[in-house]
OpenMM code with the backbone's topology and positions (N, CA, C; nanometers):
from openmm import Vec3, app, unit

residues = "UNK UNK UNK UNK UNK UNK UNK UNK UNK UNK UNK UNK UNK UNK UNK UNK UNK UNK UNK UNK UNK UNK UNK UNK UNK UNK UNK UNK UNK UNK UNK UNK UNK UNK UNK UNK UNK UNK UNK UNK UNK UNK UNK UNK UNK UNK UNK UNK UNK UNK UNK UNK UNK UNK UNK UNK UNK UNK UNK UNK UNK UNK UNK UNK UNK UNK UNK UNK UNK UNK UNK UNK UNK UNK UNK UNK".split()
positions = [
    Vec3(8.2483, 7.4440, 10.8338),
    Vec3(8.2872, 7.5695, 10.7743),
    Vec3(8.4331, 7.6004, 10.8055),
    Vec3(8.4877, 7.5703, 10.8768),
    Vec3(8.6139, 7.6398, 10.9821),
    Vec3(8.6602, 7.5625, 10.8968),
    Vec3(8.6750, 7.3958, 10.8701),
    Vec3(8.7926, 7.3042, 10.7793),
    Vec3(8.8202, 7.3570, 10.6709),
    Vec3(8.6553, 7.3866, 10.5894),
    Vec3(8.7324, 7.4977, 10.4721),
    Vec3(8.8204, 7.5315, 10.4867),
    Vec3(8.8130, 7.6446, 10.5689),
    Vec3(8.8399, 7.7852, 10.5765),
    Vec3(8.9898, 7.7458, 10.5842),
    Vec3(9.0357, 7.6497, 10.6971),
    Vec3(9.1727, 7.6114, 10.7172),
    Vec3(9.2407, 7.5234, 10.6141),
    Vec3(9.1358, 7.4686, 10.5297),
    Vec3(9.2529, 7.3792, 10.4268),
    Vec3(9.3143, 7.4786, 10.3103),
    Vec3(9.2225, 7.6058, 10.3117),
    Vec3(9.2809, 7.6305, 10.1804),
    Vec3(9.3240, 7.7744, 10.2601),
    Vec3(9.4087, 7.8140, 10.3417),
    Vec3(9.4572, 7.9327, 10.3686),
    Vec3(9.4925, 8.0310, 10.2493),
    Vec3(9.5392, 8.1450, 10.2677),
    Vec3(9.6009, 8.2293, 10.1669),
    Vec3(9.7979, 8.2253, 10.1999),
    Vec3(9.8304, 8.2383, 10.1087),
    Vec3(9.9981, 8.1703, 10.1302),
    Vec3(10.0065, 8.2762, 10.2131),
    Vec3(10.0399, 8.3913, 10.2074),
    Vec3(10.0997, 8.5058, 10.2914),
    Vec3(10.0881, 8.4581, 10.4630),
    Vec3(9.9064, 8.4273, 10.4701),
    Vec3(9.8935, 8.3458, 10.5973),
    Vec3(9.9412, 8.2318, 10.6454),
    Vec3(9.9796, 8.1270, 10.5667),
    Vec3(10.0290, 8.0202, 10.5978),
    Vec3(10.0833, 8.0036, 10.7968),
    Vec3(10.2155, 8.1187, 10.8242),
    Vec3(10.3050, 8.1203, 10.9071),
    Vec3(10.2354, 8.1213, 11.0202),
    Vec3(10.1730, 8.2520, 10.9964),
    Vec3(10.0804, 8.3068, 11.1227),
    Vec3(9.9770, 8.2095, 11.1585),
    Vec3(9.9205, 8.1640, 11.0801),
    Vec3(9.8114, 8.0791, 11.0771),
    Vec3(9.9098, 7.9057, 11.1847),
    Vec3(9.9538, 7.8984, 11.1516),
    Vec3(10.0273, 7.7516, 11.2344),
    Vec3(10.0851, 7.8173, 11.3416),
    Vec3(10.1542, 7.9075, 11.3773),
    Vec3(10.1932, 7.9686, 11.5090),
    Vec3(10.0718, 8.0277, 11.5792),
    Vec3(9.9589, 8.0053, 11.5241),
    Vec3(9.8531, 8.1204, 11.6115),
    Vec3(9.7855, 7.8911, 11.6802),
    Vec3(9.7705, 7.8252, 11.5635),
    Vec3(9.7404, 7.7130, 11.6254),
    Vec3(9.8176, 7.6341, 11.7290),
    Vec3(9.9501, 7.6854, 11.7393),
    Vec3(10.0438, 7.6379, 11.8896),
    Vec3(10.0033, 7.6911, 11.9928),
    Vec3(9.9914, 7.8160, 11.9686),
    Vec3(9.9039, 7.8694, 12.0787),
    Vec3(9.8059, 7.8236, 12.1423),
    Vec3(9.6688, 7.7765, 12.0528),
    Vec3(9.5586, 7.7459, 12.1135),
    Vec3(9.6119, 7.5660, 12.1399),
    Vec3(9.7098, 7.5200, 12.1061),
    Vec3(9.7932, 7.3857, 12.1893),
    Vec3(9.8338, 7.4137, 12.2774),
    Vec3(9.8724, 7.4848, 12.2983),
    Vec3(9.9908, 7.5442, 12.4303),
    Vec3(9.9108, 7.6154, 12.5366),
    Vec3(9.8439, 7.7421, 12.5099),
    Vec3(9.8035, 7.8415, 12.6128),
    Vec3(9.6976, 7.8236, 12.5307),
    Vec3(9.5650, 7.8041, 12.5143),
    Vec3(9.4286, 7.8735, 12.4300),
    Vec3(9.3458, 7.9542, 12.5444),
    Vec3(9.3711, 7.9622, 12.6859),
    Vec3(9.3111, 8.0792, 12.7345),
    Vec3(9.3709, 8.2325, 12.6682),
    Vec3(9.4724, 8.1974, 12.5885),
    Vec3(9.5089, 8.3315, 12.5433),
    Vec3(9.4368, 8.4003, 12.4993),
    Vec3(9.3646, 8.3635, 12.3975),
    Vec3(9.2594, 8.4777, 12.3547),
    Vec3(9.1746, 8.5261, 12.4366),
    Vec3(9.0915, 8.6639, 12.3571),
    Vec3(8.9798, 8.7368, 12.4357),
    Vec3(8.8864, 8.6315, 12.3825),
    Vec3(8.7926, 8.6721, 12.5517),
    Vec3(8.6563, 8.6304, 12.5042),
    Vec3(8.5874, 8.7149, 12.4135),
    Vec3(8.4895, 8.6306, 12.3664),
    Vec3(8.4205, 8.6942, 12.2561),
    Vec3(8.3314, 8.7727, 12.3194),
    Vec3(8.2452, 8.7472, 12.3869),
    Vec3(8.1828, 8.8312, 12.4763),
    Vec3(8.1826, 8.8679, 12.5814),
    Vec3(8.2411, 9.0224, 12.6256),
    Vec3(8.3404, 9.0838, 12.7212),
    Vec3(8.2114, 9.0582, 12.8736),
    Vec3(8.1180, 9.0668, 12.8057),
    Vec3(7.9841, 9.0919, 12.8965),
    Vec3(8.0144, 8.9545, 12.9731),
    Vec3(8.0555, 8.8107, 12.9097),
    Vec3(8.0232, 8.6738, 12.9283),
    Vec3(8.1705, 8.6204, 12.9762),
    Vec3(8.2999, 8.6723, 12.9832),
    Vec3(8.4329, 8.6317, 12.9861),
    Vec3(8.5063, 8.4386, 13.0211),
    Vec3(8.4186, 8.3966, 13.1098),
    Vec3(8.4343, 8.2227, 13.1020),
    Vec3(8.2904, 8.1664, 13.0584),
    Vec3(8.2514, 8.2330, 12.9518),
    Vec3(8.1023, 8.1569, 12.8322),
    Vec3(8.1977, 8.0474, 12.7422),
    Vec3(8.3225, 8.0424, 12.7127),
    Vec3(8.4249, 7.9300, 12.6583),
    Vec3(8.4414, 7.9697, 12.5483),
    Vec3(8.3826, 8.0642, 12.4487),
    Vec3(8.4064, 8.1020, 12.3460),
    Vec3(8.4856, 8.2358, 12.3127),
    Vec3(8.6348, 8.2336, 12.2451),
    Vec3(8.7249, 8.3189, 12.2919),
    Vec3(8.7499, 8.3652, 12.1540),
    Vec3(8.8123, 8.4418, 12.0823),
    Vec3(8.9216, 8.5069, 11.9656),
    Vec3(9.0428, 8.5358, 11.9463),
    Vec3(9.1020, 8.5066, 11.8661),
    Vec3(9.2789, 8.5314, 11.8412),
    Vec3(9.3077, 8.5188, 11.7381),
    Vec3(9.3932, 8.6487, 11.7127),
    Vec3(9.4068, 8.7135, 11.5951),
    Vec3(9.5265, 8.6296, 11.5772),
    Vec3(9.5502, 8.6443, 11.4158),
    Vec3(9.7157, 8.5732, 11.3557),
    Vec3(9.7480, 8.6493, 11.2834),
    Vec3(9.8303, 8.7457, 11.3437),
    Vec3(9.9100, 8.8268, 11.2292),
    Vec3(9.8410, 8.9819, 11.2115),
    Vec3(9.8384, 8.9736, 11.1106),
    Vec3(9.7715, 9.0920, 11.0320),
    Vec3(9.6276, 9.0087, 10.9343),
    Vec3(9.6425, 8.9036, 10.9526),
    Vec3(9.5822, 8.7860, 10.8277),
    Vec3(9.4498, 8.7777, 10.8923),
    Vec3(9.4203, 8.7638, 10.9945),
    Vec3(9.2495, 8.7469, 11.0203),
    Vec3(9.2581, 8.6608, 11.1765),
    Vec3(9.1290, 8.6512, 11.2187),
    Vec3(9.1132, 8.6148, 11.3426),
    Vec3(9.0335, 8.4320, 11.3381),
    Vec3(9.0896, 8.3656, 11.5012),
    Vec3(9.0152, 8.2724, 11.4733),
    Vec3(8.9090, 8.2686, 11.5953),
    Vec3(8.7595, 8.2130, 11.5960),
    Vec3(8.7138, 8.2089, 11.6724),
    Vec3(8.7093, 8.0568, 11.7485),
    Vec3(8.6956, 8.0225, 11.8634),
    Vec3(8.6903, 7.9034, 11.9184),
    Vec3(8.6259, 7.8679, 12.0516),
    Vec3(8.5779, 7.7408, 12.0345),
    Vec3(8.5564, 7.7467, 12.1675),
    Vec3(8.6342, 7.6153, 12.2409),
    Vec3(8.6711, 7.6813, 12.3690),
    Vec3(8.7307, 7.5992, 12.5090),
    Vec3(8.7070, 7.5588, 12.5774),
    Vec3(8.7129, 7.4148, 12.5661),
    Vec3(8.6229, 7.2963, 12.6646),
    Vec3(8.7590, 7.2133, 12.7616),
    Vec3(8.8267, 7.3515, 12.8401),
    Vec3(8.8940, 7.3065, 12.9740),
    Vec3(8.8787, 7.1865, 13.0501),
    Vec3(8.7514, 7.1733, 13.0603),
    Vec3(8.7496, 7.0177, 13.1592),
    Vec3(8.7518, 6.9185, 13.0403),
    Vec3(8.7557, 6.9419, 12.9181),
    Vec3(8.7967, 6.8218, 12.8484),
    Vec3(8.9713, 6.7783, 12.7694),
    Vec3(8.9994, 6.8962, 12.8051),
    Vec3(9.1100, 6.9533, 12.7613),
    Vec3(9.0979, 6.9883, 12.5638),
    Vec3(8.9881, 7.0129, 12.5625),
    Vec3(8.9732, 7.0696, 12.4236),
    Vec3(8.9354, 7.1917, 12.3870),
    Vec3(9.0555, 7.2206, 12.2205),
    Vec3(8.9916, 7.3357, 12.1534),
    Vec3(8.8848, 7.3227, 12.0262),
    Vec3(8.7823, 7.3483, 12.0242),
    Vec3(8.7147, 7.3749, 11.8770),
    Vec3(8.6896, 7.4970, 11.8426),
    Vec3(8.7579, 7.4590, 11.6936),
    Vec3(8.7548, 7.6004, 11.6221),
    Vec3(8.6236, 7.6036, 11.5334),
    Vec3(8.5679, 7.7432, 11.5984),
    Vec3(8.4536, 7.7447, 11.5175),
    Vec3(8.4366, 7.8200, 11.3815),
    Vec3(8.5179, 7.8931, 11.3605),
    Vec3(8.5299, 7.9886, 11.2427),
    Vec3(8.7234, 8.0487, 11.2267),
    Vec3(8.7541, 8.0669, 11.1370),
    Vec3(8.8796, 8.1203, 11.0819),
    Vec3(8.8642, 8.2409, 10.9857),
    Vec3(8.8605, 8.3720, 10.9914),
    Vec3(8.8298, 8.5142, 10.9320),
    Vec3(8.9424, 8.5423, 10.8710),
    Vec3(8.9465, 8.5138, 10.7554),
    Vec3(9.0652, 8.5986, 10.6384),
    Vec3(9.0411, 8.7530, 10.6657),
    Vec3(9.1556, 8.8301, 10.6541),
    Vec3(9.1609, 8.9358, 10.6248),
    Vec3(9.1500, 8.9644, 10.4830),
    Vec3(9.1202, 9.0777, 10.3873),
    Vec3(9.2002, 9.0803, 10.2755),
    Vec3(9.3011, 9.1317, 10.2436),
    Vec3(9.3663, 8.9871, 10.2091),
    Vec3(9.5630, 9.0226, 10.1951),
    Vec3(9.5661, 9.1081, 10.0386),
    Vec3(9.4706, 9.1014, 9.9595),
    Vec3(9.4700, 9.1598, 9.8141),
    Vec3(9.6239, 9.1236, 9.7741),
] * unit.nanometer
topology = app.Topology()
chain = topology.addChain("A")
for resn in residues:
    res = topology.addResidue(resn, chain)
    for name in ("N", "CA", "C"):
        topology.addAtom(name, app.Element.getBySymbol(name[0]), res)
C-alpha cells in the first residue's frame, strides 16, 4: 500500500515528501510514536509539510526503516 502511495505523490508534495525521507535516513527516531501509551513499540509518525503524514516502523537493531503507510492531505 505505502509504494502506491509513494510512486504517485501529488506535485505540490513532491519536496516535502523527499526531505521528510532524509530524515527517516538520517535521524528516524525523529518522529512521534504512534502510541504515546507505547513510546519504544517502533512504530512512529512524521509529518511532511502541510501535505500529510508518514507512518513507519523502526527496526534500530537492524538499522532499518519501514514505511508502513504515507497520508495525503487534501492539497485540492
Amino acid at each position: 500500500m505505502a509504494r502506491a502511495q509513494i510512486q504517485a505523490p501529488p506535485a505540490k508534495a513532491l519536496a516535502t515528501l523527499g526531505e521528510a525521507f532524509e530524515v527517516l535516513e538520517l535521524v528516524p527516531e525523529r518522529g512521534e510514536p504512534l502510541h504515546q501509551a507505547n513510546p519504544t513499540g517502533g512504530v512512529y509518525t512524521l509529518p511532511f509539510g502541510e501535505h500529510g503524514l508518514i507512518t513507519y516502523l523502526l527496526l534500530a537493531d537492524q538499522d532499518r526503516v519501514d514505511v508502513l503507510l504515507v497520508t495525503w492531505l487534501d492539497l485540492g
